[in-house]
Residue frames as a rotation matrix with the C-alpha (Angstrom) as fourth column:
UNK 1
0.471 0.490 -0.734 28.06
-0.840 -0.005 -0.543 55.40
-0.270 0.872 0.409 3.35
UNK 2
-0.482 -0.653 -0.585 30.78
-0.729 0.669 -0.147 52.80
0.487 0.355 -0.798 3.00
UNK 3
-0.862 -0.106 0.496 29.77
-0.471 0.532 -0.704 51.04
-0.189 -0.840 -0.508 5.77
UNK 4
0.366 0.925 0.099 25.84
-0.489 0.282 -0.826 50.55
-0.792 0.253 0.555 3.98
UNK 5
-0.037 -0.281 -0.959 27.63
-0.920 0.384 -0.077 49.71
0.390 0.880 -0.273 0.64
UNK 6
-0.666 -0.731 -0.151 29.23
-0.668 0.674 -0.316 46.84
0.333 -0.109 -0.937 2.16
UNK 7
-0.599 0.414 0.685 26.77
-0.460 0.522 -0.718 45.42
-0.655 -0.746 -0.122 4.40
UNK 8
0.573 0.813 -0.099 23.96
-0.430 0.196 -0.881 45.32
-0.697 0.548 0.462 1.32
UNK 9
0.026 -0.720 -0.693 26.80
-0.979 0.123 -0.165 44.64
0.204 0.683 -0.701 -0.94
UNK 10
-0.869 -0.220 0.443 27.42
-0.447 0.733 -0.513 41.04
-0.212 -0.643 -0.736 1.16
UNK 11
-0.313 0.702 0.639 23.87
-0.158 0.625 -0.764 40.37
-0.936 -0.340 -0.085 1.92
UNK 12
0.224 0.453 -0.863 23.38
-0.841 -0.357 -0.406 40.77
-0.492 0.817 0.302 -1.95
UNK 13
0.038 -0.759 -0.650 25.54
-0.968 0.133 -0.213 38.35
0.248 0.637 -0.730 -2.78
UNK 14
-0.967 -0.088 0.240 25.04
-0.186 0.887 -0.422 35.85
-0.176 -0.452 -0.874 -0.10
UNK 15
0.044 0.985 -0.168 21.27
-0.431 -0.133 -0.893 36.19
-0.901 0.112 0.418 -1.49
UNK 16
0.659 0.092 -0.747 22.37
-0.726 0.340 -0.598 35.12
0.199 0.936 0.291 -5.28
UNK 17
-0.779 -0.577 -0.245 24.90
-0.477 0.800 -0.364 32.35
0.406 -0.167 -0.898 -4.03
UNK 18
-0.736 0.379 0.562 22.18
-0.190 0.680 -0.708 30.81
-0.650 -0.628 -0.428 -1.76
UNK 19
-0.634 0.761 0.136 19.30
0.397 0.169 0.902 31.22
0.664 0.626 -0.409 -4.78
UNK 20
-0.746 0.464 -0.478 17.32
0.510 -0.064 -0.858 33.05
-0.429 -0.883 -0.189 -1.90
UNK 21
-0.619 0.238 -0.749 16.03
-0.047 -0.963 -0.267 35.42
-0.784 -0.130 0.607 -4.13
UNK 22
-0.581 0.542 -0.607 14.35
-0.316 0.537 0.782 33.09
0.750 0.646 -0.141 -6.72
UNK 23
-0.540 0.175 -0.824 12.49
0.561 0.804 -0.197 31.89
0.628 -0.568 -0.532 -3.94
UNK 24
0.217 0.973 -0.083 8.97
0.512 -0.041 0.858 32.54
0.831 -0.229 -0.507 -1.83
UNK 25
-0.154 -0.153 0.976 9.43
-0.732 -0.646 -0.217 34.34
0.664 -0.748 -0.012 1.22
UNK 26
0.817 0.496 0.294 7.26
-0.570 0.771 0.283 31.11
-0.087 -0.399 0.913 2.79
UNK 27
0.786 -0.484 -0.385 10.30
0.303 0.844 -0.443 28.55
0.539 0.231 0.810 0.89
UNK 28
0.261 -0.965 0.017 13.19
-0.176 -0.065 -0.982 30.64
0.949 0.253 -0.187 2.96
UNK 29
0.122 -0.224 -0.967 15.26
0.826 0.563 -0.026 28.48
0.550 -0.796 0.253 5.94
UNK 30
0.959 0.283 -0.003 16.11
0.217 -0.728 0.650 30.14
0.182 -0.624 -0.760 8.59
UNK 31
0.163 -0.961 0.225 19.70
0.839 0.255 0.481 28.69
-0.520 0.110 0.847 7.77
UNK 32
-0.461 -0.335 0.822 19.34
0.788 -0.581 0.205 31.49
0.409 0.742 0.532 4.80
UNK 33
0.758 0.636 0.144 18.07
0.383 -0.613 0.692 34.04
0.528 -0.469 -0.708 6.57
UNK 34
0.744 -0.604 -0.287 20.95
0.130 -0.290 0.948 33.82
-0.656 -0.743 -0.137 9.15
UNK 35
-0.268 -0.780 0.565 23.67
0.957 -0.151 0.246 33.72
-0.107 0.607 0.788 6.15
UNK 36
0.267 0.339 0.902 22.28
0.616 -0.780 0.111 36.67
0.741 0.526 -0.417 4.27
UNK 37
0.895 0.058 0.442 22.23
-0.299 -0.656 0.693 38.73
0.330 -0.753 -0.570 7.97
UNK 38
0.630 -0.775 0.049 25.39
0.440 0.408 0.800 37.34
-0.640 -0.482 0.598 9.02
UNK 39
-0.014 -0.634 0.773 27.15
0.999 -0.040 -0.014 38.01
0.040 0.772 0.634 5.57
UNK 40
0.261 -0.026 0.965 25.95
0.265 -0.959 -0.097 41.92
0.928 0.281 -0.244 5.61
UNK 41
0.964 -0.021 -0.266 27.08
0.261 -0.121 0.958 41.97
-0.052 -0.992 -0.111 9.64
UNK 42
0.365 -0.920 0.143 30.46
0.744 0.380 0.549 40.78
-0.560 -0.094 0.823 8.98
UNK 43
0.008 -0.429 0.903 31.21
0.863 -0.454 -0.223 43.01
0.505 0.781 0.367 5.91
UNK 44
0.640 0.061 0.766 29.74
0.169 -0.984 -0.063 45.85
0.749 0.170 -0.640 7.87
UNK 45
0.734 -0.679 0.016 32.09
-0.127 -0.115 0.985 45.37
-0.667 -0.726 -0.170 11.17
UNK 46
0.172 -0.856 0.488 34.98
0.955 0.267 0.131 44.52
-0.242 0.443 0.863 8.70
UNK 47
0.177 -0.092 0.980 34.51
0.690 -0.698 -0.190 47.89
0.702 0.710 -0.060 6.97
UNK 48
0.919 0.292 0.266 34.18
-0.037 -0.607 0.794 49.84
0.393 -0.739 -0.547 10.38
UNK 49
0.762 -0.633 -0.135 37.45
0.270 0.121 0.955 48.10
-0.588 -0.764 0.264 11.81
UNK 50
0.257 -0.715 0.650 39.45
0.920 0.387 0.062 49.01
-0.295 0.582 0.758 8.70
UNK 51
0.164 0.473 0.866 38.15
0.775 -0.605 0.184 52.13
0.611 0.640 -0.466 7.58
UNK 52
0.712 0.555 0.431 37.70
0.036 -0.641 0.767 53.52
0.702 -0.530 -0.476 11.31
UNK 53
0.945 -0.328 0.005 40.69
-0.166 -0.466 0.869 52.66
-0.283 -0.822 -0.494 12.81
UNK 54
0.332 -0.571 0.751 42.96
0.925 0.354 -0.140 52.16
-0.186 0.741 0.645 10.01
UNK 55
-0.350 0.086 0.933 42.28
0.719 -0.614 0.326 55.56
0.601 0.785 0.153 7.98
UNK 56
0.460 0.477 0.749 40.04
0.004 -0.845 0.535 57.80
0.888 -0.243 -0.390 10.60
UNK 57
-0.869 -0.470 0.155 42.26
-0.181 0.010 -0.983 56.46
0.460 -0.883 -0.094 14.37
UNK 58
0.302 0.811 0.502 38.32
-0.876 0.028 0.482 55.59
0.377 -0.585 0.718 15.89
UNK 59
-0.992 -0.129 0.004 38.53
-0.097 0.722 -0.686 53.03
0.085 -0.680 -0.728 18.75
UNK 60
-0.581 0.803 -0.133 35.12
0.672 0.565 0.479 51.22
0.460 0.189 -0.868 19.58
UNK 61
-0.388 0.409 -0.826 34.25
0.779 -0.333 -0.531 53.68
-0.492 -0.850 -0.189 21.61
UNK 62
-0.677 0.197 -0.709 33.89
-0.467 -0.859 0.208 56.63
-0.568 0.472 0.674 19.06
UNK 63
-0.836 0.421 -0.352 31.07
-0.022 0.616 0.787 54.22
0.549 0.666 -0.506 17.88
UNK 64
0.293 0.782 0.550 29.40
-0.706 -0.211 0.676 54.30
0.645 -0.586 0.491 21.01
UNK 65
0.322 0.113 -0.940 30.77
-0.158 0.985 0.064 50.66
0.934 0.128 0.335 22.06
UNK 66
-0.266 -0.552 0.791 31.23
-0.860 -0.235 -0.453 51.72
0.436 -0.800 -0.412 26.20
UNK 67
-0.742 0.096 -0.664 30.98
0.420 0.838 -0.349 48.94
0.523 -0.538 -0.661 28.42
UNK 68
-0.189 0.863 0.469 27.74
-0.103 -0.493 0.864 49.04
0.977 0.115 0.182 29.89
UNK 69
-0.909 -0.163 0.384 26.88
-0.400 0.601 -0.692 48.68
-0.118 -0.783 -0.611 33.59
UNK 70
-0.698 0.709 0.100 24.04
0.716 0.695 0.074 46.73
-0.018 0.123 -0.992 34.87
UNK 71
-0.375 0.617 -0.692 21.88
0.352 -0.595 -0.722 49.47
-0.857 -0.515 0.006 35.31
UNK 72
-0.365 0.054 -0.929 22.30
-0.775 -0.570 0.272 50.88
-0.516 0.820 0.250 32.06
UNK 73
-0.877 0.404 -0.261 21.52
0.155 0.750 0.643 46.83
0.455 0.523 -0.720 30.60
UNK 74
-0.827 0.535 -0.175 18.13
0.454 0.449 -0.770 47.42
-0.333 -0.715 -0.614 32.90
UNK 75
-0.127 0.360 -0.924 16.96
-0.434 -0.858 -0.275 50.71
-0.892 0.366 0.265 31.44
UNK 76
-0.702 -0.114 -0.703 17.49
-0.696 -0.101 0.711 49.13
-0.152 0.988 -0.009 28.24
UNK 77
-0.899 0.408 -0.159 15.42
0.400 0.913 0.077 45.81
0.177 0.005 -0.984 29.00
UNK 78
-0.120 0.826 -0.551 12.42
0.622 -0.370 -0.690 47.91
-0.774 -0.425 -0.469 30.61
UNK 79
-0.332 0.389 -0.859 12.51
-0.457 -0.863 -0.214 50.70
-0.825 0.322 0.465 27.82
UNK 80
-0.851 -0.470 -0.234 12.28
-0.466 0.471 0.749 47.65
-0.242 0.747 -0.620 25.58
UNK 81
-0.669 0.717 -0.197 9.07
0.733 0.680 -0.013 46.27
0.124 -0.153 -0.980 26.67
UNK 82
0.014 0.649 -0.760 7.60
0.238 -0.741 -0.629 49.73
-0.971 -0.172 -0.164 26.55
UNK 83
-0.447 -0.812 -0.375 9.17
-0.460 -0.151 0.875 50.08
-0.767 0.564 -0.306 23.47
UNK 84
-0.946 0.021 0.322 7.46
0.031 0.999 0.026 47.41
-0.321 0.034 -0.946 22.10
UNK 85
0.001 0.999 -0.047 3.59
0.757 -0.031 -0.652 48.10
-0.653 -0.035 -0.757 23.07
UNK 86
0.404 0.689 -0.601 4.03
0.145 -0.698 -0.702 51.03
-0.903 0.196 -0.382 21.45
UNK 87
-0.867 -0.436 -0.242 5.70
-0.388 0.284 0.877 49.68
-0.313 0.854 -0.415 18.23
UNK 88
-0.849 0.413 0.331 2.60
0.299 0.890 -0.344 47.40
-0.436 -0.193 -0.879 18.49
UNK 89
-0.287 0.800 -0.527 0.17
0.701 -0.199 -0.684 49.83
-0.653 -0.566 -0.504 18.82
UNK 90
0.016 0.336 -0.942 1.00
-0.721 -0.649 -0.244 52.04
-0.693 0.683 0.232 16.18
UNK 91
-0.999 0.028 -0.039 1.16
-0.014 0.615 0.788 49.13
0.046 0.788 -0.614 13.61
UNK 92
0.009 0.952 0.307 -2.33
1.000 0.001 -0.031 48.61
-0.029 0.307 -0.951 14.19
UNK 93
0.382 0.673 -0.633 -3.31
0.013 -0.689 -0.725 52.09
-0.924 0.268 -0.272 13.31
UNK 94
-0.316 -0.440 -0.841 -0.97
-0.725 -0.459 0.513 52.26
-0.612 0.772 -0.174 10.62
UNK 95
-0.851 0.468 0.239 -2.65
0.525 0.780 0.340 48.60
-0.027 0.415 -0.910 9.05
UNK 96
0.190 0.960 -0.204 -5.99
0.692 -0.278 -0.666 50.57
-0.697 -0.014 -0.717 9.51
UNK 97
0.464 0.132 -0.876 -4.54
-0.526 -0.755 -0.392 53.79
-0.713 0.642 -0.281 7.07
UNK 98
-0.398 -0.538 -0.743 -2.44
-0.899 0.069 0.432 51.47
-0.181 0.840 -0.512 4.69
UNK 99
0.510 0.675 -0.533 -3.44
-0.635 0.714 0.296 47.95
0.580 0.187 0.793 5.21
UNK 100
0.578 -0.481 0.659 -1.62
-0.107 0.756 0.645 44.81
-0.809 -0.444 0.386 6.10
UNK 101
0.628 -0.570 -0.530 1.62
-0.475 0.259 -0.841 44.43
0.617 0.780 -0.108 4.39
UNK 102
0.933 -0.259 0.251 3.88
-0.247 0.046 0.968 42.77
-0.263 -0.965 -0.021 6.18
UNK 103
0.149 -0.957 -0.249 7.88
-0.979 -0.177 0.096 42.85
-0.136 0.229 -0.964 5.81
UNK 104
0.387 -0.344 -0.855 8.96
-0.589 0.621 -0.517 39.58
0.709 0.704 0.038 3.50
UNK 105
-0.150 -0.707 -0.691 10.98
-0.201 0.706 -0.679 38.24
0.968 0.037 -0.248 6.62
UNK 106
-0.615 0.508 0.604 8.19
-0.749 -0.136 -0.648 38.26
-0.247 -0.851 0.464 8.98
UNK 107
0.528 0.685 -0.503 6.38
-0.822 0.560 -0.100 36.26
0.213 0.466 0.859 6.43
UNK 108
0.357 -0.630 -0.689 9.37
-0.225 0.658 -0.718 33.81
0.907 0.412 0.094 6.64
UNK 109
-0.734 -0.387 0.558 9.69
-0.656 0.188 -0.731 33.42
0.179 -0.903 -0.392 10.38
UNK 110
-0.097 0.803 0.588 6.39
-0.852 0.239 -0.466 32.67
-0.515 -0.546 0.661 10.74
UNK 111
0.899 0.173 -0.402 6.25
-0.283 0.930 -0.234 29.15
0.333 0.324 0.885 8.39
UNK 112
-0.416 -0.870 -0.264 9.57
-0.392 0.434 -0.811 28.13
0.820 -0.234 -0.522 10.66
UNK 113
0.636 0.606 0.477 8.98
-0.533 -0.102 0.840 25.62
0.558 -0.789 0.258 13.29
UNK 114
0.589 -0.527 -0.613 10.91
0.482 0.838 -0.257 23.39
0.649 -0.143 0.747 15.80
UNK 115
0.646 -0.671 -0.365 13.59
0.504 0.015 0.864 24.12
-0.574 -0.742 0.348 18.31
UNK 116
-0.263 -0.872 0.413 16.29
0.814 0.029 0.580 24.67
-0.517 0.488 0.703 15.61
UNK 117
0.089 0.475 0.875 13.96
0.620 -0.714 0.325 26.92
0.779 0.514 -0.358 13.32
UNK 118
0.904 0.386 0.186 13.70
0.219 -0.790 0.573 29.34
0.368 -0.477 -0.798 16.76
UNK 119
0.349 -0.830 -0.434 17.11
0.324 -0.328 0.887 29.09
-0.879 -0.450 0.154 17.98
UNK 120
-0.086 -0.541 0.837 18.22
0.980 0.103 0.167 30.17
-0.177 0.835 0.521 14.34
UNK 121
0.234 0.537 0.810 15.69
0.497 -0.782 0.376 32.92
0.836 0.314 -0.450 14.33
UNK 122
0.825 0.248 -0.507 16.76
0.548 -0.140 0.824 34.10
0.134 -0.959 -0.252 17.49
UNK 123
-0.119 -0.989 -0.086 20.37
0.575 -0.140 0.806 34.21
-0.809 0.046 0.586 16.51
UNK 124
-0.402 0.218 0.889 19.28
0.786 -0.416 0.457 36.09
0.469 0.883 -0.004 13.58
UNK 125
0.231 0.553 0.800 16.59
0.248 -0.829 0.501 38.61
0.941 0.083 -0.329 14.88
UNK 126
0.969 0.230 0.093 17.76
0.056 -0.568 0.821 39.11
0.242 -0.790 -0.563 18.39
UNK 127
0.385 -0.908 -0.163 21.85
0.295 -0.046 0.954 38.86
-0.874 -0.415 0.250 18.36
UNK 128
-0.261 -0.675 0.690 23.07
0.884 0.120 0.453 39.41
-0.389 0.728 0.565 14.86
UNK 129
0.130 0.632 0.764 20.42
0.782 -0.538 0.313 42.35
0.609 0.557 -0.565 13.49
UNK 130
0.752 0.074 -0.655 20.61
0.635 -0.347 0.690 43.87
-0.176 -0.935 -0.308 16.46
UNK 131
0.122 -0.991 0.060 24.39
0.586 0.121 0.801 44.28
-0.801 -0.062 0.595 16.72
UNK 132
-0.275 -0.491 0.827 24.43
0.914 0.135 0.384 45.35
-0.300 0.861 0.412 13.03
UNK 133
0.245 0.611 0.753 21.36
0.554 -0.725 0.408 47.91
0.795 0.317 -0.516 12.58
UNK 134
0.667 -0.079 -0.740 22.68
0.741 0.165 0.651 49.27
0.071 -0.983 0.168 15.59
UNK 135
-0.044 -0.996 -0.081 26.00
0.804 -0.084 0.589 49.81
-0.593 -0.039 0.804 14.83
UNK 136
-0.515 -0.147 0.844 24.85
0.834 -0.312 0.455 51.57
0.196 0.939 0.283 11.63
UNK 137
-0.049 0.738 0.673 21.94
0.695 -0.459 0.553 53.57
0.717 0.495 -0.491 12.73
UNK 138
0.956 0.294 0.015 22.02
0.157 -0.551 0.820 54.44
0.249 -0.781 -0.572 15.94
UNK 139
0.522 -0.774 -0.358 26.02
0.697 0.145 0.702 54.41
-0.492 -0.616 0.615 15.98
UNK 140
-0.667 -0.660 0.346 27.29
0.736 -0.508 0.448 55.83
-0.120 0.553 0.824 12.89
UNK 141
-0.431 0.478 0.765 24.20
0.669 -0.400 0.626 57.66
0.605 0.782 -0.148 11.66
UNK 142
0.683 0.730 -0.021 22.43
0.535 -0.479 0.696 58.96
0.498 -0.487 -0.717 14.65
UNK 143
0.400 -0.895 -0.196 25.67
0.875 0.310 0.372 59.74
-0.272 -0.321 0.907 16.09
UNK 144
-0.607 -0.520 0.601 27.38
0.784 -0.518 0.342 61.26
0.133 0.679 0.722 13.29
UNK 145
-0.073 0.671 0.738 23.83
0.339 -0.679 0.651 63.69
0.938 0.298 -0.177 13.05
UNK 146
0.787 0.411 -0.460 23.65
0.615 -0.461 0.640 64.56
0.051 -0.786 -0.616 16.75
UNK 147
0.018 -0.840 -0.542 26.85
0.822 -0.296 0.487 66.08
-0.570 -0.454 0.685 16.80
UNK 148
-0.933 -0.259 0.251 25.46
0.358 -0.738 0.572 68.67
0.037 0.623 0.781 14.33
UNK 149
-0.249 0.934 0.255 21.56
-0.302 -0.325 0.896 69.04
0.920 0.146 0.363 14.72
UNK 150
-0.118 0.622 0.774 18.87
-0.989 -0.141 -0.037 68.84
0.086 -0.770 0.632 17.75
UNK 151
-0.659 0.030 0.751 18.58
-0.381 0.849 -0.367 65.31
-0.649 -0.528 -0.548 19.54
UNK 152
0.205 0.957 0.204 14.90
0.089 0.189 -0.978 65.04
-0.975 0.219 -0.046 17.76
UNK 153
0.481 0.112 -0.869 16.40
-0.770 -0.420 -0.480 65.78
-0.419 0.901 -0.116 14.07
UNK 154
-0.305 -0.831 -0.465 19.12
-0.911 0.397 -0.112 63.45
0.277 0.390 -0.878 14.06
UNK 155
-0.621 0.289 0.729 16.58
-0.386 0.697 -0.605 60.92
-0.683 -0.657 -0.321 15.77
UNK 156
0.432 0.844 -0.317 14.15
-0.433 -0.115 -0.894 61.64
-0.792 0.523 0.316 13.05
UNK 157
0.008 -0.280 -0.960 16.48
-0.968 0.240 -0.078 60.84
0.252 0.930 -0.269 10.13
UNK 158
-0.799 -0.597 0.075 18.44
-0.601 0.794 -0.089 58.25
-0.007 -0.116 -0.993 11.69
UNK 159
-0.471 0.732 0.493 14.84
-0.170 0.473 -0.865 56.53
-0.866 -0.491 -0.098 12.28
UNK 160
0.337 0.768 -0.545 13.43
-0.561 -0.301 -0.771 57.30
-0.756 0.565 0.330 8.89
UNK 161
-0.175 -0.608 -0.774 16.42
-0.918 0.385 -0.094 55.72
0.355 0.694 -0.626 7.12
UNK 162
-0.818 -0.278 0.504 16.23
-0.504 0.768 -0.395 52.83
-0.278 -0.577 -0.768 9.55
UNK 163
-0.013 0.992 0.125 12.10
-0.430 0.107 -0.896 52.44
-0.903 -0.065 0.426 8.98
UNK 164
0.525 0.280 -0.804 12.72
-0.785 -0.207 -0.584 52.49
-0.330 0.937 0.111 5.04
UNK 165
-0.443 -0.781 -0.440 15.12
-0.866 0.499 -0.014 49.85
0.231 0.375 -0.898 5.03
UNK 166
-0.830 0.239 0.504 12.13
0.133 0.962 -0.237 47.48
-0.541 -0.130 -0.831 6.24
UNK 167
-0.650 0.662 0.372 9.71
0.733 0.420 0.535 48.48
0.198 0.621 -0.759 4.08
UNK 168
-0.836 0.377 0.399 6.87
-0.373 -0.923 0.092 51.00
0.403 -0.072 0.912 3.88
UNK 169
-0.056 0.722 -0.690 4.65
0.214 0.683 0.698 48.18
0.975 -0.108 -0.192 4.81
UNK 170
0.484 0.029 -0.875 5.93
0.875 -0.007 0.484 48.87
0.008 -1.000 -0.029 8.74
UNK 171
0.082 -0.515 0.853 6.96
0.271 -0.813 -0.516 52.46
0.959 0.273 0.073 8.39
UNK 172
0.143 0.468 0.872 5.42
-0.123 -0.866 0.485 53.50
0.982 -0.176 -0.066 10.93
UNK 173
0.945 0.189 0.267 5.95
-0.295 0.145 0.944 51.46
0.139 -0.971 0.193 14.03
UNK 174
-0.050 -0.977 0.206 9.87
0.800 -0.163 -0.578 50.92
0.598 0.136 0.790 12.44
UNK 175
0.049 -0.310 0.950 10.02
0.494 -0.819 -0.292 54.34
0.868 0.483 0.113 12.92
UNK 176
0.588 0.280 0.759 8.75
-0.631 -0.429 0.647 54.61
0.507 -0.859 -0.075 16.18
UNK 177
0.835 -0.545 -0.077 11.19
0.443 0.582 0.682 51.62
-0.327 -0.603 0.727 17.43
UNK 178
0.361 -0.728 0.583 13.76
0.686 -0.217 -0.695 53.57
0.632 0.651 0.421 15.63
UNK 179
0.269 0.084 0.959 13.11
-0.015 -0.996 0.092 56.56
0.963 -0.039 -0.267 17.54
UNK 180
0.908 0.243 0.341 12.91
-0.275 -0.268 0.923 55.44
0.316 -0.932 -0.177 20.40
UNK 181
0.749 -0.645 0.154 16.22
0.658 0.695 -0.289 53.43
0.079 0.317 0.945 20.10
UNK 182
-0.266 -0.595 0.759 18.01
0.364 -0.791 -0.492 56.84
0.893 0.145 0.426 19.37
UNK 183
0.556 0.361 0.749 16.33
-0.511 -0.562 0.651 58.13
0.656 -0.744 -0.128 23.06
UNK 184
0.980 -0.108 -0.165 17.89
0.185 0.796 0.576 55.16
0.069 -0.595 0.801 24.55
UNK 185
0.303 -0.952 0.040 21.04
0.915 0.279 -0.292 55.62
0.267 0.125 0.955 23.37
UNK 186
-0.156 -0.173 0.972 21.23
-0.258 -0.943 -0.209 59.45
0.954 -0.283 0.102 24.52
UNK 187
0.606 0.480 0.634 20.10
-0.574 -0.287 0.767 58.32
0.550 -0.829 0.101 27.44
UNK 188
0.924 -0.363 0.122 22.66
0.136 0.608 0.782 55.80
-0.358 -0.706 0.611 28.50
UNK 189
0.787 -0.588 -0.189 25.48
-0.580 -0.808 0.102 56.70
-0.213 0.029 -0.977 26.40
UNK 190
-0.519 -0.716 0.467 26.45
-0.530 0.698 0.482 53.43
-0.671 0.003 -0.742 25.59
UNK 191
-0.343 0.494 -0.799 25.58
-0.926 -0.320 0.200 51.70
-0.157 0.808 0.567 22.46
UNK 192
-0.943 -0.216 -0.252 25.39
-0.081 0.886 -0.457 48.54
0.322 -0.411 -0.853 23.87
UNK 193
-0.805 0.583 -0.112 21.98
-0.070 -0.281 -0.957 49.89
-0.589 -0.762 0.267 25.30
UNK 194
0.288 0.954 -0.084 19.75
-0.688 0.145 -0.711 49.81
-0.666 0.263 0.698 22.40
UNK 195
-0.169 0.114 -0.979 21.26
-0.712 0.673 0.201 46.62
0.682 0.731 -0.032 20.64
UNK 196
-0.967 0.245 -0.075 20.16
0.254 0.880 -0.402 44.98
-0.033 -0.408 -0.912 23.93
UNK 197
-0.238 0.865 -0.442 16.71
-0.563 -0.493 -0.664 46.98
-0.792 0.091 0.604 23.64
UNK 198
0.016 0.504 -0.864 16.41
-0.997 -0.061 -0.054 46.36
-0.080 0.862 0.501 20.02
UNK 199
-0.715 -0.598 -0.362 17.21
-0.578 0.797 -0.175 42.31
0.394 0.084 -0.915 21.19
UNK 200
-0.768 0.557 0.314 14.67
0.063 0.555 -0.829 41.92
-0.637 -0.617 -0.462 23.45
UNK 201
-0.283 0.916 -0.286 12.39
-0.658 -0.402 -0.636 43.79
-0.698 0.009 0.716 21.38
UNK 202
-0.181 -0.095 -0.979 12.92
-0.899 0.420 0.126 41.35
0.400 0.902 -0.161 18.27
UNK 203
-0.915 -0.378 -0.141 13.19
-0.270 0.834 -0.481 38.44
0.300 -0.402 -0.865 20.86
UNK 204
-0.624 0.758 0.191 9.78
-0.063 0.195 -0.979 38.91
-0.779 -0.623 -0.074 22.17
UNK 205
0.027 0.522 -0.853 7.89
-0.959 -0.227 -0.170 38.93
-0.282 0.822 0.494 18.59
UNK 206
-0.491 -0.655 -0.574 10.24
-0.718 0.678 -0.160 36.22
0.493 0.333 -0.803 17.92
UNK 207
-0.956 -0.196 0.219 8.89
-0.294 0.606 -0.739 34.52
0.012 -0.771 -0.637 20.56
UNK 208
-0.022 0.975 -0.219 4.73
-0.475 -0.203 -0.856 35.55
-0.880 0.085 0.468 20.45
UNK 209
0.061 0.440 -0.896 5.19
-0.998 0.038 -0.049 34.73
0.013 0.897 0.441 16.24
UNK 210
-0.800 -0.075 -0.595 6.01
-0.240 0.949 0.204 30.93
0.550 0.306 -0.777 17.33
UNK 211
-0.778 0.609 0.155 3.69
0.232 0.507 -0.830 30.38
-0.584 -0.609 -0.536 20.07
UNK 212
-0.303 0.866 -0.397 0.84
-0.886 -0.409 -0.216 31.69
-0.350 0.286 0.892 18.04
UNK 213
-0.168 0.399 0.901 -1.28
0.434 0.851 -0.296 28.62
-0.885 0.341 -0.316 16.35
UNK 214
-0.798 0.166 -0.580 -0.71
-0.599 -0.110 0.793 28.27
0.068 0.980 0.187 12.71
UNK 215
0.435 0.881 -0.187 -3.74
-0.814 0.296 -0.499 27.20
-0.384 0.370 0.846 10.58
UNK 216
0.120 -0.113 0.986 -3.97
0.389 0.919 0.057 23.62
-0.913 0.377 0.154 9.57
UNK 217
-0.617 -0.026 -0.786 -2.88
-0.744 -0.306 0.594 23.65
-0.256 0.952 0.169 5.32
């Protein structure tokens, strides 16, 4: 719980210092984008390294944070690109029962071009998010819940919280990258595994939402 305070706490702030939040979804840099995610990253490691091995004696590892081998980075790259299609796939059904809504900072990748615009957005949605939503969901939260309930309960929450925190617009295919995230980690045992998963997966969108052709304004 501390560990959310903080993080939103930060990005809140680095949101009314930058003026982000007076401001279109279309009008925000990717410069603000990375602050905001950076600012709630930092606060939330800061809170973890104080809190957790200050006050509880946790070492990175009681996070999940094993050194991975390569094998275990492979599993994570391949379940990532499966991962994916079928993030993909439900969205379109779920756009067919709700509509199209898309999440505020999808809207805002997509009017970024240039070299600089992707390598920002990159460092944002595939190294910094990652790392963070990670740490929280599938470290502390899914974690914390497997050690008391069935793989599939503590997958479910941890996934449901994770989903809501982008929006009901993409419940549904959140949720399913959520989920599957939480399989990953059980399955490799190293938490290192789905923030390279949840990298690629962001990396490849990332990638598909520039090449696409924008409409002439």
């Amino acid at each position: 719980m501390a560990s959310f305070f903080a993080m939103t706490s930060a990005q809140l702030v680095t949101v009314l210092a930058l003026g982000v939040a007076g401001r279109d979804a279309h009008q925000r840099s990717p410069a603000d984008i990375l602050a905001v995610t950076a600012a709630g990253a930092v606060a939330l490691l800061v809170v973890l390294a104080l809190v957790g091995r200050r006050f509880l004696h946790l070492a990175p590892d009681d996070f999940g944070l094993r050194r991975p081998t390569l094998g275990q980075l492979r599993f994570a790259v391949a379940s990532a690109v499966a991962l994916w299609i079928s993030s993909i796939l439900v969205n379109v059904l779920w756009i067919q029962l709700v509509g199209a809504r898309p999440q505020a900072l999808v809207v805002s990748f997509g009017t970024h071009r240039g070299p600089e615009a992707l390598f920002l957005d990159l460092l944002t949605g595939a190294v910094v998010a990652p790392l963070a939503e990670e740490t929280l969901y599938r470290g502390i939260v899914f974690g914390g819940l497997a050690q008391r309930l069935p793989f599939a309960v503590a997958a479910a929450v941890s996934a449901l919280l994770f989903a809501l925190a982008h929006g009901i617009g993409v419940l549904a295919p959140i949720f399913v990258l959520g989920f599957g995230l939480a399989w990953i980690y059980r399955r490799s045992g190293t938490l290192w595994a789905p923030i390279v998963a949840h990298a690629t997966v962001n990396a490849i969108s990332l990638a598909l939402l520039f090449a696409l052709p924008r409409p002439l304004a």
